[in-house]
C-alpha positions in Angstrom: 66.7 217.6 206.2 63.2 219.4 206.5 60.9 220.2 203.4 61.7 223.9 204.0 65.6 223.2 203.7 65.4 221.1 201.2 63.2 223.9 199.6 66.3 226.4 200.5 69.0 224.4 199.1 67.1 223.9 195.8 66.6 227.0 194.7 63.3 229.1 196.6 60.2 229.7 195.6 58.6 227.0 193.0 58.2 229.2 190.1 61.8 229.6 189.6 62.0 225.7 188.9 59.6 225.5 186.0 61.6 227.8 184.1 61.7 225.7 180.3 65.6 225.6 179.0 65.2 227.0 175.8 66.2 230.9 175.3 65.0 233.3 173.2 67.5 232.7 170.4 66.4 229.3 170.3 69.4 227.5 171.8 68.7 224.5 174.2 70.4 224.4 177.6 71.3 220.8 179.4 69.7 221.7 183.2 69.9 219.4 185.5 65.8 218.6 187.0 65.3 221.6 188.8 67.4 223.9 187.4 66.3 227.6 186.3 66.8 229.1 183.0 69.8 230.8 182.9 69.4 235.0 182.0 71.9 235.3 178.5 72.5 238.7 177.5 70.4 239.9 175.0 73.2 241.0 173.1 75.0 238.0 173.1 72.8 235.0 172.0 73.2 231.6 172.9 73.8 229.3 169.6 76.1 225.7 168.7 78.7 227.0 166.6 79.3 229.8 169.1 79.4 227.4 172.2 81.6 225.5 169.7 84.0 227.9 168.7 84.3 229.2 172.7 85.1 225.9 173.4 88.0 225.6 170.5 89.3 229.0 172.0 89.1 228.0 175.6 91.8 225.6 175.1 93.7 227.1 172.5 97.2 228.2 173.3 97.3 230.4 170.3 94.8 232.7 172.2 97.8 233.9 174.8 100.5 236.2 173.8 103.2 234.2 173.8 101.4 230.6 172.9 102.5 229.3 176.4 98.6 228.9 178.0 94.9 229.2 177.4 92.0 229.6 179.4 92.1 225.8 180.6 95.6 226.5 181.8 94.1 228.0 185.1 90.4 226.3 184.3 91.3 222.7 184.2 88.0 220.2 183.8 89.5 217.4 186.4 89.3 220.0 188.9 85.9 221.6 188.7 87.3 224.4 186.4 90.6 225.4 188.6 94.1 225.0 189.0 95.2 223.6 192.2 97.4 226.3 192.8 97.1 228.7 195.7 97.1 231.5 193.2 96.9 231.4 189.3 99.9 232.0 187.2 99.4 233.6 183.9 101.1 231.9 180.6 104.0 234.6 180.9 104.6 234.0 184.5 103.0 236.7 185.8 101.4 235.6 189.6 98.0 236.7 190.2 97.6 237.4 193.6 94.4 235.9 193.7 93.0 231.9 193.4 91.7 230.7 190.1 87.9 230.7 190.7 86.2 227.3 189.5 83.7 228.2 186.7 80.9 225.8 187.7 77.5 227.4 187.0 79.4 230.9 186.6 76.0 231.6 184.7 74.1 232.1 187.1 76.3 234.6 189.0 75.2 237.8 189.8 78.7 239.2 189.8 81.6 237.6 188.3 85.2 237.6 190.2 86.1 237.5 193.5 85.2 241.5 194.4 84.6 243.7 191.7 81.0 244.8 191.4 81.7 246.1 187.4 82.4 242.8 186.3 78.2 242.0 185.6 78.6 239.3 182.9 80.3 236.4 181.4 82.2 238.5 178.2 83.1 241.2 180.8 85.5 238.7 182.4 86.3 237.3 179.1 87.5 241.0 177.7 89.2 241.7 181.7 91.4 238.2 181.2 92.0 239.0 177.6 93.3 242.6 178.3 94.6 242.5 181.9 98.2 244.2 182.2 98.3 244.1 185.9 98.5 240.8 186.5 98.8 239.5 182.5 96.8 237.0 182.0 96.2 236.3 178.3 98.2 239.1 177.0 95.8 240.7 174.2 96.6 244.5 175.7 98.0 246.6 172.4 98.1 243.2 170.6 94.9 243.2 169.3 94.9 243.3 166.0 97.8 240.8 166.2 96.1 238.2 167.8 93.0 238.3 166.2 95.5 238.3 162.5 96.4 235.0 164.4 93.2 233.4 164.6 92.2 234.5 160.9 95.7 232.7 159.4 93.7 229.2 160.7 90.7 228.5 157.8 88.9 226.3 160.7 88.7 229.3 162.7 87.0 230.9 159.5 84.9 228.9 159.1 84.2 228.6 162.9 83.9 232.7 163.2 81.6 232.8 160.0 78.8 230.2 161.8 78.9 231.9 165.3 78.6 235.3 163.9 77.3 235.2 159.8 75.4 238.4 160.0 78.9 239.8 160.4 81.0 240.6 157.2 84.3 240.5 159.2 83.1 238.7 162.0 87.0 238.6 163.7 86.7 240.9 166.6 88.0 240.9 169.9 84.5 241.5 171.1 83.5 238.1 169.3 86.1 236.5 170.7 85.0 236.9 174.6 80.8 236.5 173.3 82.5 233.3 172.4 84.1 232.2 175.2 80.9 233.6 177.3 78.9 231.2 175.7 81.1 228.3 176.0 81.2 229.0 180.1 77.5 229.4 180.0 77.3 225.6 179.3 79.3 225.0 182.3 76.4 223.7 184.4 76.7 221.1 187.4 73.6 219.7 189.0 73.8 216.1 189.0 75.6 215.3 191.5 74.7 212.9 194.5 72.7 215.2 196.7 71.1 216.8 193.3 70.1 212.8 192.8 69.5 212.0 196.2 66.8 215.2 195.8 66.0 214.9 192.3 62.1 216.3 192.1 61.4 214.0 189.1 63.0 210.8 190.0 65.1 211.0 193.6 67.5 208.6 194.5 67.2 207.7 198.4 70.8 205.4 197.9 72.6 208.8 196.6 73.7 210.3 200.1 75.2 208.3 202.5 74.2 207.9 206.2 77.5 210.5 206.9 76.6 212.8 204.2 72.9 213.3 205.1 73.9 213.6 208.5 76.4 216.2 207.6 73.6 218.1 205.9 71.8 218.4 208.5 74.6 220.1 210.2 75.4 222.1 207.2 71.3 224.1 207.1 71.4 224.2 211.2 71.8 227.2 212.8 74.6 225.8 215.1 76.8 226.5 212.3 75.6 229.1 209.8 76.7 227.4 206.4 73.7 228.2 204.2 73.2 231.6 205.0 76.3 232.6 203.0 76.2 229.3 200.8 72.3 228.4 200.5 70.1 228.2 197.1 70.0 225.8 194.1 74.3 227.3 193.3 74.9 226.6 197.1 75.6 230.6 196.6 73.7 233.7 197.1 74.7 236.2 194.5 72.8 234.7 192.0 70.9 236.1 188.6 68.7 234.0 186.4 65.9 234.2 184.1 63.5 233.9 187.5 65.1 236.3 189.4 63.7 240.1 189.7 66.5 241.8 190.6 70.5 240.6 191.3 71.2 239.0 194.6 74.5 240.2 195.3 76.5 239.5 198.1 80.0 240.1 199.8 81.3 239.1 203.2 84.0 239.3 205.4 84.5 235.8 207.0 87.5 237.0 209.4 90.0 235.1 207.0 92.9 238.5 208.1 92.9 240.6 210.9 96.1 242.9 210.2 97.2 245.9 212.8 97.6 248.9 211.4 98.5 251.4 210.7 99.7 250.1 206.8 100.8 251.8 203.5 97.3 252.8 201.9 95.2 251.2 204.6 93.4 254.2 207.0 92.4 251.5 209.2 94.2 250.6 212.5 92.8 246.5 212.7 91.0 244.7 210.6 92.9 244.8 207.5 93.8 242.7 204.7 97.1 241.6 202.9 97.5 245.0 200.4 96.9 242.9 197.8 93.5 241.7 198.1 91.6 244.0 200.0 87.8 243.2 199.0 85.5 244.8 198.0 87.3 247.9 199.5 89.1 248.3 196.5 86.7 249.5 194.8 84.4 251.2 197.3 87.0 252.7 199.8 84.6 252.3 202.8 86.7 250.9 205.7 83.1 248.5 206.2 84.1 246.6 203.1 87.8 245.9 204.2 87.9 241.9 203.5 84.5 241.5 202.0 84.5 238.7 199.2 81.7 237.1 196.9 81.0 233.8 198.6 81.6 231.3 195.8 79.8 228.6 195.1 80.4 224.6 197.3 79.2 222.8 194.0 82.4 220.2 193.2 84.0 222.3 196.5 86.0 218.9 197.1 88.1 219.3 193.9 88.8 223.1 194.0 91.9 223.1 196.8 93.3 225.3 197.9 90.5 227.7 199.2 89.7 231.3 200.1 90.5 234.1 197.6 94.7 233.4 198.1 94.2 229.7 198.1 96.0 230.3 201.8 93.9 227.2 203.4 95.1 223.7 202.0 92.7 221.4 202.8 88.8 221.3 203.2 89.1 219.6 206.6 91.2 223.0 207.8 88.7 225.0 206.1 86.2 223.7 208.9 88.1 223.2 211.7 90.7 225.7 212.0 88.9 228.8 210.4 85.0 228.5 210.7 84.8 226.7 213.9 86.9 229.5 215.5 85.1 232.0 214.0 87.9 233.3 212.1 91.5 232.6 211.3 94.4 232.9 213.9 97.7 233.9 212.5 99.9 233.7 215.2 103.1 235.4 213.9 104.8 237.4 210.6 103.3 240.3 208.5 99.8 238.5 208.4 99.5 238.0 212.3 96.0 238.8 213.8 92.8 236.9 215.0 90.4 236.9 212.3 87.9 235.9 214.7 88.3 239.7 216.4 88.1 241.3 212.7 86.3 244.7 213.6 84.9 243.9 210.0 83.4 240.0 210.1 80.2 239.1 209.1 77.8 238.9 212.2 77.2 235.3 210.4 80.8 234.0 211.8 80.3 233.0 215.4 82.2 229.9 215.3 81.1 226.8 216.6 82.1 223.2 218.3 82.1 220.1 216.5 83.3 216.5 217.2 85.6 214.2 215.1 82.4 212.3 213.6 80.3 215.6 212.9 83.6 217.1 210.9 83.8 213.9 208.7 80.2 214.3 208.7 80.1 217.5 207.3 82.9 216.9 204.7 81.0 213.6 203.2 78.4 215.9 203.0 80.2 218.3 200.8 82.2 215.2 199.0 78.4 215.0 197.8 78.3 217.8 196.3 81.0 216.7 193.6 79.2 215.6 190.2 81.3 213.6 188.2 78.9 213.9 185.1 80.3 217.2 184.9 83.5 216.7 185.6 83.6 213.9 183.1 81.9 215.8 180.2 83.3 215.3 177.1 81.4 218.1 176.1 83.6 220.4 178.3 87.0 218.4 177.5 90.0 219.7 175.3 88.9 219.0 171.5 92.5 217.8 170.5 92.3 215.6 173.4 95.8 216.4 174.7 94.5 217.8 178.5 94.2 214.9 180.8 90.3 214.1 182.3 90.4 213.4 185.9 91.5 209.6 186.2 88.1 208.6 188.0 86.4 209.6 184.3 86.9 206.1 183.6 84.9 204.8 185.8 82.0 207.8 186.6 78.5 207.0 186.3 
């Protein structure tokens, strides 16, 4: 890979890399070499007991209505921060009817969920899964005061609440509650994976990547197939915020996953459209342009995050490549869904398609394999306190 790709895929210009990783509260940040400082909410400031306490309520089932999940139920550690399932399911059973989206580096996104543009920052999402009713996810809707009664009947949670917030008389508040699990998910950083070693700026590794996965990476910044357009920077992601950047970089993009005939219920188009459930960013802007148009997430520890797209409809990483983006969009030959992505009146100019041979696929996937970084994976700084949620099996074993 060239000096300007390698440029691209680390982040941009060089004054976003000397960023130092302590904020203004005074809290220290992990980054891997390279990293920018993350942008915290002024509001909201970083601080130990509060990462702490996060973490403690991240895997707490008390912190669901009915004590049957927690965050971690549809964030697990062994798989980048997801839940293998083609869509999440809720601790009362409710389906959501999108994916679980892996919460590696969701710091540095610009926007936070799959398509809504209101969702700006870390305790946003916290409140939206606490209070969701449609699907439920943790339950907390008209239950407030309940649940946070709950929390205050365990004297380690007051003594946990009083250190994260002791400028606060009562500090037991369901807006404490998500700045606490936004800080805990701020730590959720992944740099250090083989590529981020193989390209390390202070010491690099040249026995990192592979012969496969370097040649794959080559393929992956070419403009024969596209790939870091939609997935390039330091997050392999483009709608990213940090303390560097000037203003958001917010993206969404239609990558010809449906192409539905029309006319449907609710849907003025005639082609182009999207199951009814998970229409984009069209939902929220009701311009027939942003039928089908997602936030690209990021490929960091992509090879433990299956299934993929927003309804976890694509098993494998290898169909990902072959049978969607190489076409230029996904064929659905038959049933409610049927259509030829790849004729979407709404796809991103960006998915052309593309030829590759049996060695460049497996080329392209050892590439991404290196994006996986088992330091984070394996962090027991991220792992269930009580200890009673498996690490991945390899955790034994990681550098």
């Amino acid at each position: 890979m060239g000096a300007s790709l390698a440029l691209a895929a680390c982040g941009g210009d060089d004054g976003d890399l000397a960023l130092p990783a302590v904020t203004p509260s005074g809290y220290t940040f992990d980054l891997p070499s390279g990293f920018p400082l993350p942008r915290i909410p002024a509001d909201n400031p970083m601080s130990t007991a509060k990462v702490d306490l996060g973490r403690t309520l991240f895997y707490d089932k008390r912190t669901s209505v009915n004590e049957g999940g927690s965050c971690a139920s549809c964030h697990e550690q062994r798989r980048a921060f997801t839940d293998g399932r083609s869509t999440a399911i809720g601790p009362t059973g409710d389906v959501h009817p999108r994916a679980a989206m892996s919460l590696t580096n969701v710091v540095y996104n610009a926007r936070q969920n799959w398509f809504n543009p209101n969702i700006e920052d870390l305790r946003q999402q916290a409140l939206g899964v606490m209070l969701n009713e449609n699907t439920i996810e943790l339950g907390w809707a008209g239950r407030e005061q309940m649940m946070l009664d709950r929390l205050r009947a365990d004297p380690a949670y007051v003594d946990a609440f009083a250190a994260a917030f002791p400028d606060e008389t009562d500090p037991f508040t369901l807006d404490n509650v998500a700045k606490a699990y936004a800080a805990f998910v701020a730590t959720l950083i992944s740099g250090r994976s083989a590529y981020d070693r193989y390209y390390d700026p202070q010491a690099p590794d040249p026995g990192a990547m592979n012969a496969a996965a370097r040649r794959g990476e080559a393929l992956f910044f070419s403009e024969r197939l596209e790939c870091f357009h939609c997935h390039g920077g330091f997050n392999f992601a483009q709608s990213v915020n940090h303390a560097g950047t000037p203003l958001d970089g917010i993206e969404y993009r239609n990558n010809g996953l449906y192409n539905i005939a029309g006319p449907a219920p609710g849907l003025p188009l005639t082609a182009g459209n999207y199951p009814a459930d998970n229409q984009g960013l069209y939902e929220f802007t009701q311009v027939p342009s942003d039928m089908g148009r997602f936030r690209a997430p990021t490929l960091r520890n992509i090879a433990l995050t299956a299934p993929y797209m927003h309804d976890g409809s694509i098993p494998t990483l290898r169909q990902v490549l072959t049978e969607h983006y190489a076409r230029g969009g996904r064929l659905i030959a038959s049933g409610a869904r049927a259509g030829d992505g790849a004729q979407n009146p709404h796809k991103d100019a960006l998915m052309v398609g593309f030829s590759l041979n049996a060695q460049e696929v497996d080329d392209v996937l050892a590439f991404l394999d290196s994006l996986t970084d088992w330091a984070f994976v394996c962090d027991p700084r991220f792992s269930d306190p009580s200890g009673s949620i498996p690490m991945h099996e390899r955790c034994a074993t990681a550098p």
